[in-house]
C-alpha positions in Angstrom: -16.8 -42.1 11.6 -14.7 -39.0 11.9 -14.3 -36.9 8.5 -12.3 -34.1 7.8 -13.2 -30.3 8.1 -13.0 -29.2 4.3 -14.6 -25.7 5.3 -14.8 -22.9 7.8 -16.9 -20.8 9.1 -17.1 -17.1 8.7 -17.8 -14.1 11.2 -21.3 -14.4 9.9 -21.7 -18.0 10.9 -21.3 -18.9 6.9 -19.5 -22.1 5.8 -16.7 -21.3 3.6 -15.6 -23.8 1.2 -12.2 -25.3 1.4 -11.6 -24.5 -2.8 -12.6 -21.0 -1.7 -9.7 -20.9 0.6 -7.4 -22.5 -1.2 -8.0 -20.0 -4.6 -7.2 -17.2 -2.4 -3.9 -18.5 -1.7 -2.8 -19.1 -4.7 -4.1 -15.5 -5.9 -1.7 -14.1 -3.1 1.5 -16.0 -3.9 0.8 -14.9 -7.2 0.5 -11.2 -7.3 3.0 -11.3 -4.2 5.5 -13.3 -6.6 4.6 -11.2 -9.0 5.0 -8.0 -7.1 8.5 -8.8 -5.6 9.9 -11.3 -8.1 7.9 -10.0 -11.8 8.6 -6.6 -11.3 11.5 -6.3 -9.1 10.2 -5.0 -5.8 12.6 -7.4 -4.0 15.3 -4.9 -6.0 14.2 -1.9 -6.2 13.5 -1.4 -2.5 17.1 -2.1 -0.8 18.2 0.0 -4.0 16.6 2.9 -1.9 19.6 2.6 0.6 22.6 1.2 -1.1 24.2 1.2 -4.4 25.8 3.3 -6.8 23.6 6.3 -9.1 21.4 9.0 -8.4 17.9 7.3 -8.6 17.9 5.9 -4.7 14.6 7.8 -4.0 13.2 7.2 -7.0 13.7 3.7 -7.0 12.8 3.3 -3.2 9.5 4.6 -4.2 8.8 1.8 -6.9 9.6 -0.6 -4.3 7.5 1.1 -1.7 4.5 0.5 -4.2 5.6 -3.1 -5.4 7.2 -4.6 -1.8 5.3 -3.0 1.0 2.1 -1.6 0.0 0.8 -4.1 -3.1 2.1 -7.3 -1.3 0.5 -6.3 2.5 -2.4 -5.9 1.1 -2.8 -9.3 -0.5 -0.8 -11.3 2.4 -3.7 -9.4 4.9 -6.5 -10.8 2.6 -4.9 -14.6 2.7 -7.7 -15.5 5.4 -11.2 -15.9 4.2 -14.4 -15.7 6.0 -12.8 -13.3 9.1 -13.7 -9.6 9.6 -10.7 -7.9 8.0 -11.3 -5.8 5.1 -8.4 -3.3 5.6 -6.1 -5.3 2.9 -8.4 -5.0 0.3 -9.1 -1.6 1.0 -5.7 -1.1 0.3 -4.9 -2.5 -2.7 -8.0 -0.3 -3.7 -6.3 3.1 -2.8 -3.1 1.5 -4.3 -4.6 1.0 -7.7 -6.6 4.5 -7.2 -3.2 6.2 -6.8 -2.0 4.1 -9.8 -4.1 5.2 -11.9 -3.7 8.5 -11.1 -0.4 8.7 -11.1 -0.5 7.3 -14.8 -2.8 10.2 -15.6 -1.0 12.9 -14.1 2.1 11.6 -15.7 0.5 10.8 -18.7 2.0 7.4 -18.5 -0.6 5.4 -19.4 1.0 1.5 -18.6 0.5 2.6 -14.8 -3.4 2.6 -15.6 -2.4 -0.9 -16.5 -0.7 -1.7 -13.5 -3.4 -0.4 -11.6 -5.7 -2.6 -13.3 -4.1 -5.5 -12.4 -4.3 -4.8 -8.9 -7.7 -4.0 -9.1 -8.2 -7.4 -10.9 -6.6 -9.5 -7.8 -8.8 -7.0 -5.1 -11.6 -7.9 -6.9 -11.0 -12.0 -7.1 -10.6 -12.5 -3.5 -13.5 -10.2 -3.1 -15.8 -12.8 -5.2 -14.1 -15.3 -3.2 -15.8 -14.2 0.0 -18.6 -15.7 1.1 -19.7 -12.1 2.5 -18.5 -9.7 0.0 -21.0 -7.0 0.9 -18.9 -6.2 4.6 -16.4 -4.6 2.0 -18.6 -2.3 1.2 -20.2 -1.7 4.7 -17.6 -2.6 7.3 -17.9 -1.6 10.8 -16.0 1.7 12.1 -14.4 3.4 15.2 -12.7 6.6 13.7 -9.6 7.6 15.1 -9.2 11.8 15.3 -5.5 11.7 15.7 -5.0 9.5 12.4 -7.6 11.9 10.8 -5.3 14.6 12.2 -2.1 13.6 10.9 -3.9 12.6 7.3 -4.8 15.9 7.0 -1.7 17.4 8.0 0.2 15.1 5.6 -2.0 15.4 3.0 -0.8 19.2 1.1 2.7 18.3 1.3 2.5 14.3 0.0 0.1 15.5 -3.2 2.5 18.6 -3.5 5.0 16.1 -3.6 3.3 13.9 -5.9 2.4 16.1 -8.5 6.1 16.9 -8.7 6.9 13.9 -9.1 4.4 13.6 -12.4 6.0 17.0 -13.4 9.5 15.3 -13.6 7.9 12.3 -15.6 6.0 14.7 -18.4 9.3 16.3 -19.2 11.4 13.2 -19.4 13.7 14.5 -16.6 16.9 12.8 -15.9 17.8 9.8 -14.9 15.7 8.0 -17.4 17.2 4.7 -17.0 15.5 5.1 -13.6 13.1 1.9 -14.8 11.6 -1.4 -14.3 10.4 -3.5 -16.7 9.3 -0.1 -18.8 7.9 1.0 -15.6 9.8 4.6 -15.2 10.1 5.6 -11.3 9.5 9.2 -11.7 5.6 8.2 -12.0 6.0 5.0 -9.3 7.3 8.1 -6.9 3.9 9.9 -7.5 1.7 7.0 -6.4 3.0 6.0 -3.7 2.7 10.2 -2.1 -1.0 9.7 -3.4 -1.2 6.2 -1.6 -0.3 7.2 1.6 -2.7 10.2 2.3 -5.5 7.6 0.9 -4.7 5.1 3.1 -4.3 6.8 6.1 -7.6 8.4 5.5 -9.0 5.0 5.6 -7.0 3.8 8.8 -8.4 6.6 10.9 -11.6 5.1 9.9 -10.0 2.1 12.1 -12.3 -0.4 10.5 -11.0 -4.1 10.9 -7.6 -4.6 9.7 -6.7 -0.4 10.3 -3.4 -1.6 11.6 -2.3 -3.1 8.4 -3.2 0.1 6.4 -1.5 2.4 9.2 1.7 0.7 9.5 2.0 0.1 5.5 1.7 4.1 5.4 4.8 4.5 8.6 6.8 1.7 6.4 6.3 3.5 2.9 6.6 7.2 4.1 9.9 5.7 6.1 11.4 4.7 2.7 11.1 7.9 1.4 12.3 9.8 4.4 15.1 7.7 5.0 16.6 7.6 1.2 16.0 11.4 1.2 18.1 11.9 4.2 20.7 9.3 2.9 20.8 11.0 -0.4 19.6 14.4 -0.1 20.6 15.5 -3.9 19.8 12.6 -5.7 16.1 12.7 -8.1 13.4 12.5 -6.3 14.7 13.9 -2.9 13.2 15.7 0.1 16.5 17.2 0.9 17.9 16.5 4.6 14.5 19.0 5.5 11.8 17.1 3.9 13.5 13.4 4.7 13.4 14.4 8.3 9.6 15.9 8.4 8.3 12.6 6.6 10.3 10.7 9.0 8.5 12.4 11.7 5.3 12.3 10.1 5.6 8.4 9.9 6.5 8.0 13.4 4.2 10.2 14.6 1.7 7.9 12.5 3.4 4.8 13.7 3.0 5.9 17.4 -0.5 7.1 17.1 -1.0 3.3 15.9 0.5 1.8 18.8 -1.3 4.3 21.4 -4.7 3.4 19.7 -3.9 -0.4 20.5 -4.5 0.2 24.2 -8.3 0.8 23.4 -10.7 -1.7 22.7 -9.6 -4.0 20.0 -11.4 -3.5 16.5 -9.1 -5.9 14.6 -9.9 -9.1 16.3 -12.2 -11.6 14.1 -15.1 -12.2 15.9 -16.0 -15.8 16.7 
């Protein structure tokens, strides 16, 4: 009699439940939905590029945060039992830089935020039936992502703690918001994201690409909008759109050059 598979196996050789599987689904469609549908994400980001006002930067950084970096990191999580670990690494660094942010800003409902994030790292984590290779994953450091995170770092947290400047003193625009969520604060987190996240992808551990390309994508937003809107809040300025542009293509092309050595992102069998 032929019965159906209701588990899997992991890279350990571990059985992993079908429920198991099926929980973490439904915790990614939910902070995903929530992400891009709960707090606007699916908004705010094309708002980096189009429409009328002066908040494009500002409000292509809350998207960065809430469409890009929050949602990959969930969506590279969806499989359990394989070798990946970048995803929850980075909803880690993204709750980190939360957190931060909300500090720095002393805007406390991003601590809030960033324990939210935290909360849906941490389920799929207990979901695992290996949870420890989170903790200890295998690595195979990259020097020219290490390079260009260090490089990027001083201007990104110079950056950043402008940003939470701007927020202290209530600067204009303050209708530059979502869901109570100002954007002056979402642009600090993101700057903080990216330098932690790149830190960890030149650690290349499984999953790296996910983390790398999030940073190219969310630094491109930034770049981009500044370039497109060089006065509006929040700007680089035609100058500092351009140099995070070619930060994030240097990163994104450093990514695709490390893909022609041996492959750490495949699960093993």
């Amino acid at each position: 009699m032929v019965t159906g598979d209701h588990s899997a196996r992991s890279v350990d050789g571990r059985s992993v439940p079908a429920w198991r599987r099926r929980a973490a689904v439904v915790v990614v469609a939910t902070y995903v939905l929530l992400m891009w549908v709960g707090f606007l994400g699916l908004i705010d980001l094309p708002a980096a590029f189009v429409g009328p006002g002066r908040a494009h930067v500002l409000d292509g950084s809350y998207g960065a945060l809430t469409m890009i970096i929050i949602p990959v990191g969930f969506f590279a999580q969806t499989r359990l039992g394989g070798e990946r670990v970048a995803g929850v690494h980075q909803l880690w660094a993204a709750a980190l830089a939360l957190g931060v942010a909300g500090l720095l800003a002393t805007e406390f409902r991003y601590l809030a935020l960033a324990a939210v994030v935290l909360l849906g790292s941490t389920l799929l984590v207990a979901l695992e039936v290996n949870w420890r290779r989170f903790l200890y994953p295998r690595r195979d450091a990259a020097l020219g992502l290490g390079v260009l995170a260090a490089l990027g770092a001083g201007p990104w947290i110079a950056h950043a703690l402008n940003m939470a400047s701007h927020a202290r003193a209530l600067a204009p625009p303050r209708d530059a918001e979502t869901n109570g969520f100002h954007h002056w604060t979402a642009a600090s987190a993101p700057a903080i994201c990216v330098v932690i996240l790149l830190a960890v992808g030149a650690a290349r551990m499984p999953g790296w690409r996910v983390v790398v390309y999030s940073v190219a994508a969310s630094g491109a937003v930034y770049g981009i909008s500044s370039l497109l809107f060089p006065t509006d809040a929040g700007s680089g300025g035609k100058i500092g759109g351009g140099l995070a542009l070619a930060w994030c293509a240097a990163v994104a092309a450093t990514a695709l050059l490390l893909d022609r050595r041996p492959d750490t992102d495949q699960d093993r069998p």
